[in-house]
Steps between C-alpha positions, in 0.01 A plus 500: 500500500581218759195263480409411876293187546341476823467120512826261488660431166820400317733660262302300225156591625572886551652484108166356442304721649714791319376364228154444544500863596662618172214272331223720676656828463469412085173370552296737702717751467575545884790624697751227649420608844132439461596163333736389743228590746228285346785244510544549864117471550423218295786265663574676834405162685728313257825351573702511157845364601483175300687458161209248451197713609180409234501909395768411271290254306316813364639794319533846598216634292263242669578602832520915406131438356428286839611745716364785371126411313234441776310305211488086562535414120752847439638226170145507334421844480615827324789711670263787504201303670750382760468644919769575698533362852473766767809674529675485863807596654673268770 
């Protein structure tokens, strides 16, 4: 499957994003679509075209925990305690 962002973004920043996606699916156990979707949702009013952009200056399992945990402090709690965001499909 061809991830397809809906926001602009860079060679580097869709390899990213592959990745962060991979880092969800082995998380929460969730399909790539839906993680590419929560992807989409979370940035969709992001441009990610710069080599420099500050997402890079965290790692993908920060950003798959982000993305998908509705919870403010997601890095102090149990995996099991966490909530996920609402699900939506752009």
């Amino acid at each position: 499957m061809t991830i397809r962002l809906v926001f602009p973004a860079n060679e580097k920043a869709k390899d990213y994003c592959l990745w962060i996606a991979e880092v969800m699916q082995s998380e929460f156990g969730i399909s790539k679509k839906e993680a590419v979707d929560r992807i989409n949702s979370f940035w969709r009013r992001n441009d990610l075209t710069d080599d420099d952009n500050i997402m890079y200056h965290e790692g993908p399992d920060f950003w798959a925990y982000q993305i998908y945990c509705k919870d403010t402090f997601w890095w102090n709690m149990k995996k099991e305690e966490l909530t996920p965001r609402k699900y939506e499909v752009l």
